[in-house]
C-alpha positions as CSV (number, residue, x, y, z in Angstrom):
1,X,88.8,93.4,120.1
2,X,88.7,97.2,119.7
3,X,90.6,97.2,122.9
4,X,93.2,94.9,122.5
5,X,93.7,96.9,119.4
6,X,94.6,100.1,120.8
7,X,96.5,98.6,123.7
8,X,98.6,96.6,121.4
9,X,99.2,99.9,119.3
10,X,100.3,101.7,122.4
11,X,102.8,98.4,123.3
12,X,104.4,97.8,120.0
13,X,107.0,100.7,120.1
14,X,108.8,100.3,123.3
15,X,110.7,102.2,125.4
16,X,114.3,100.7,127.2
17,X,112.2,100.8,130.5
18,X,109.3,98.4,129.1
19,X,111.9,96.6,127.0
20,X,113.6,95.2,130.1
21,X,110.2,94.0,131.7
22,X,109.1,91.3,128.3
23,X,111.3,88.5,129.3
24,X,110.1,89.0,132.8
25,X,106.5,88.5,131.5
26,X,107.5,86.0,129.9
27,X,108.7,84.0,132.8
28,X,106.1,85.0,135.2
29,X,102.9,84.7,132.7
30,X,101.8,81.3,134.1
31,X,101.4,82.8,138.0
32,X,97.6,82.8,139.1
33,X,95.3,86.1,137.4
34,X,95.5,87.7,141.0
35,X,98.9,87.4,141.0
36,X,99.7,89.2,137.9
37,X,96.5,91.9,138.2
38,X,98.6,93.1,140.8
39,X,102.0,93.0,139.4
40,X,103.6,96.9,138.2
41,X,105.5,94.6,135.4
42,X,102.4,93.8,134.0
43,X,100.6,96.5,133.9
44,X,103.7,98.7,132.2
45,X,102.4,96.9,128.8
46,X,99.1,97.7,128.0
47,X,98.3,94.9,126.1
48,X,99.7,92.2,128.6
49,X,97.4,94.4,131.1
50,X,94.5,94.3,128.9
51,X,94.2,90.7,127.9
52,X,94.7,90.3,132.1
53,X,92.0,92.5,132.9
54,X,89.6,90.6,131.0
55,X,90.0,87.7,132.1
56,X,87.9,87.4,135.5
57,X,88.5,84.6,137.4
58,X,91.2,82.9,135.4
59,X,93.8,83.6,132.7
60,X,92.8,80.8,130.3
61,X,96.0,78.5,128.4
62,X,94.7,80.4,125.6
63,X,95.5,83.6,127.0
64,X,98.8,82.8,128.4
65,X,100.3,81.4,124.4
66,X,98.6,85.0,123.5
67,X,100.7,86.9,125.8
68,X,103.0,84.6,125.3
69,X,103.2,85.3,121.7
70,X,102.9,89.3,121.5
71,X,105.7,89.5,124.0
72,X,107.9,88.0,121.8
73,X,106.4,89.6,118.5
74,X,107.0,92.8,120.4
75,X,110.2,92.3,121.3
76,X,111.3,91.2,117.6
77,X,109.9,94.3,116.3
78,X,112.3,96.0,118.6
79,X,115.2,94.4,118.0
80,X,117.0,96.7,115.6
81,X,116.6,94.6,112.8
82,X,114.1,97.2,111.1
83,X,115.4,100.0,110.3
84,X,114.2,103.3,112.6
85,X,113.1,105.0,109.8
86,X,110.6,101.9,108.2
87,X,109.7,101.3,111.8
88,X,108.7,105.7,112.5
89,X,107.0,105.4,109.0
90,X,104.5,102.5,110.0
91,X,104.1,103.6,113.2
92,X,103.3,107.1,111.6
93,X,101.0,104.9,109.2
94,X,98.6,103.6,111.4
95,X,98.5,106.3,113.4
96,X,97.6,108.5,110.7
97,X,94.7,105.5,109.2
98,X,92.5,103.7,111.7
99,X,91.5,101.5,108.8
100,X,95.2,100.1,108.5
101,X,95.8,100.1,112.1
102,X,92.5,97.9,112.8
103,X,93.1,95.9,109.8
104,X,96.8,95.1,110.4
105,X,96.6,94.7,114.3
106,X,93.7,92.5,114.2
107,X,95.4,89.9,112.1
108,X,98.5,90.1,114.0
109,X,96.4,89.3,117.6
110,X,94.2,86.5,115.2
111,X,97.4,84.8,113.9
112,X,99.7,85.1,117.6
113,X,95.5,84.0,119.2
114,X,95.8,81.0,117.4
115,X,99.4,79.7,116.8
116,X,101.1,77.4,118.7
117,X,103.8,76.4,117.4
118,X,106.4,78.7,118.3
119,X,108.7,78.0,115.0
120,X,105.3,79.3,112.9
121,X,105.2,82.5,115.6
122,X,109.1,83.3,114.6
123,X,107.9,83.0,110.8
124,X,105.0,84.9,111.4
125,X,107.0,87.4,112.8
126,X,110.0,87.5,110.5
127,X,106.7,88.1,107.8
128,X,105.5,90.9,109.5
129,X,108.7,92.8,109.7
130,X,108.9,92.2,105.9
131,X,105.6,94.0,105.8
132,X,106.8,96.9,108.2
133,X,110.1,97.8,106.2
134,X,107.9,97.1,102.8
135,X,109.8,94.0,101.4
136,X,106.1,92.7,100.9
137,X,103.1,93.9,101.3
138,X,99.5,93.2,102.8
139,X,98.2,91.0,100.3
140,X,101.8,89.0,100.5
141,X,101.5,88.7,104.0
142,X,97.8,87.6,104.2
143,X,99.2,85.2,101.7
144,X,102.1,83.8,103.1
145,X,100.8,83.5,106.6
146,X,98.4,81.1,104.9
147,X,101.4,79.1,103.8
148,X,102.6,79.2,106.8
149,X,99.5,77.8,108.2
150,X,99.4,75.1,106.0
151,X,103.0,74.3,106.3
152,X,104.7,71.2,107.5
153,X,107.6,72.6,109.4
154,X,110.0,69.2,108.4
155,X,109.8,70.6,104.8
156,X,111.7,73.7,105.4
157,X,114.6,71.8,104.9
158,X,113.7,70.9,101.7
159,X,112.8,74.5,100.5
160,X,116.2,75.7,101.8
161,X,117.9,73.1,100.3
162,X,115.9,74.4,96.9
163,X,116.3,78.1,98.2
164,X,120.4,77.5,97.8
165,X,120.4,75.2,94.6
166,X,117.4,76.6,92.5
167,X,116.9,73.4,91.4
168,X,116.9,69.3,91.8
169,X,118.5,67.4,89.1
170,X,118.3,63.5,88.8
171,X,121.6,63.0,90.8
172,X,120.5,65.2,93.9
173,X,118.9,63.7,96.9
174,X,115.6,64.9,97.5
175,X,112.6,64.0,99.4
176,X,109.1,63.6,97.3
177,X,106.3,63.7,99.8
178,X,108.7,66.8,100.9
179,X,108.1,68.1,97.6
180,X,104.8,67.2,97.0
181,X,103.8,69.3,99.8
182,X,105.9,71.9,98.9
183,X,104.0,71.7,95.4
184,X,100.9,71.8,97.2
185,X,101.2,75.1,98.7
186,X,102.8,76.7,95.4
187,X,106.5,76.8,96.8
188,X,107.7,74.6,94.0
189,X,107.5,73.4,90.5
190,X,107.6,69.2,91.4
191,X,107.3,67.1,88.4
192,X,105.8,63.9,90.2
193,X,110.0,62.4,90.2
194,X,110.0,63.0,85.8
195,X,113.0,64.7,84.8
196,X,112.6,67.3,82.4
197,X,114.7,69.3,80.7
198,X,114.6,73.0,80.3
199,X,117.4,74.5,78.2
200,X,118.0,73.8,75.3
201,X,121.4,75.0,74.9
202,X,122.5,73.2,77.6
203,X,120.0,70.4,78.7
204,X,120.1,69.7,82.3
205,X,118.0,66.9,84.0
206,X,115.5,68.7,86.8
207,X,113.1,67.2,88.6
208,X,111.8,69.9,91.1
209,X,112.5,73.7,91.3
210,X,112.0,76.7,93.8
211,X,109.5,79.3,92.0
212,X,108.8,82.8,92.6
213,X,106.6,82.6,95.5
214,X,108.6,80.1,97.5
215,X,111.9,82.3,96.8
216,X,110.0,84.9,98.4
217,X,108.5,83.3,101.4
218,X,111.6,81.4,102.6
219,X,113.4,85.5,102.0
220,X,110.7,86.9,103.7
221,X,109.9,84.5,106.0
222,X,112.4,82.2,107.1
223,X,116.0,83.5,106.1
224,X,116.4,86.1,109.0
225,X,114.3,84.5,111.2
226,X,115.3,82.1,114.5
227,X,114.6,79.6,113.3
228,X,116.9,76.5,113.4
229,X,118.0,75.7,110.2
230,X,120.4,73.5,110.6
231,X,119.0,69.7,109.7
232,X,121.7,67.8,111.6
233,X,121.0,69.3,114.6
């Protein structure tokens, strides 16, 4: 692991040379190992050329979605989305604290090691960058890559629907085992379909709400990333 650690440190800030060779990974990642032991793309990101090298006979499906995964984590972190200055103060970070640096870069290559689902890797990622520019922090991250974990990707919908409105009233469409999950995980505040009413001013019929914590995650999580959010398509 220690390895993978210090190879994925020395990959994550790219220059335009090793920028242009990702999608080429990418697209060549499922060749045969001695294939890509020898290729020059390969080996120019040490991470890709570290999980290579230790594989002996035969890069494993496992491996591939791993390489898979970091390319693209890689290449999102370099996208220009984060600002150069959050991204040279993180990078400064761990360079400066070998406890951060093992404890953040291990969880990343846990979490792209064992996702699958690509729509999860582009929250997992959108979360991360949260973390780097300091939107959240460790603890929310560790947190809401939990959720994300746990979460049924056809209820995103449903939180972006609540994301927009803030809140369900009697007349809204809604969907309950959509919001019963949602409840589950702590997203929402679902009244089991009861209407309540909450101000007294000006009583309103709800039946479901977006809390705190599931403003945050869809902000942090899902707003900027790729993900498809358009239901009807």
């Amino acid at each position: 692991m220690n390895n993978l650690i210090v190879s994925l440190k020395d990959s994550m800030f790219l220059n335009e040379e090793v920028e242009k060779n990702i999608e080429e990974i990418i697209a060549i990642i499922q060749e045969p190992i001695e294939v890509l032991s020898n290729n020059p793309v390969v080996k120019s990101i040490p991470v890709v050329k570290t999980v290579v090298s230790l594989s002996k006979t035969a890069l494993a499906i496992r491996d591939r979605i791993l390489v898979k995964n970091l390319m693209k984590f890689i290449k999102s972190v370099n996208d220009g989305s984060i600002r150069a200055e959050d991204l040279d103060k993180y990078k400064q970070k761990i360079e400066d604290n070998p406890k951060i640096l093992n404890r953040d870069l291990e969880q990343i290559l846990i979490l792209m090691d064992k996702e699958s689902n690509q729509d999860k890797i582009k929250i997992l990622i959108q979360l991360y960058k949260s973390y780097i520019n300091e939107s959240i922090d460790w603890e929310d991250f560790m947190e809401f890559s939990e959720i994300t974990d746990r979460l049924f990707l056809s209820d995103i919908f449903q939180l972006k629907n609540l994301y927009n409105i803030k809140q369900i009233g009697d007349k809204d469409e809604f969907y309950p085992i959509c919001m019963n999950r949602l409840s589950s995980l702590g997203l929402v505040n679902y009244y089991n379909g009861m209407v309540v009413r909450t101000n007294e001013e000006n009583p309103k019929p709800m039946i479901g709400e977006i809390n705190e914590l599931g403003e945050s995650f869809y902000k942090y999580g899902i707003l900027n990333s790729e993900l498809n959010l358009d239901e009807n398509e």
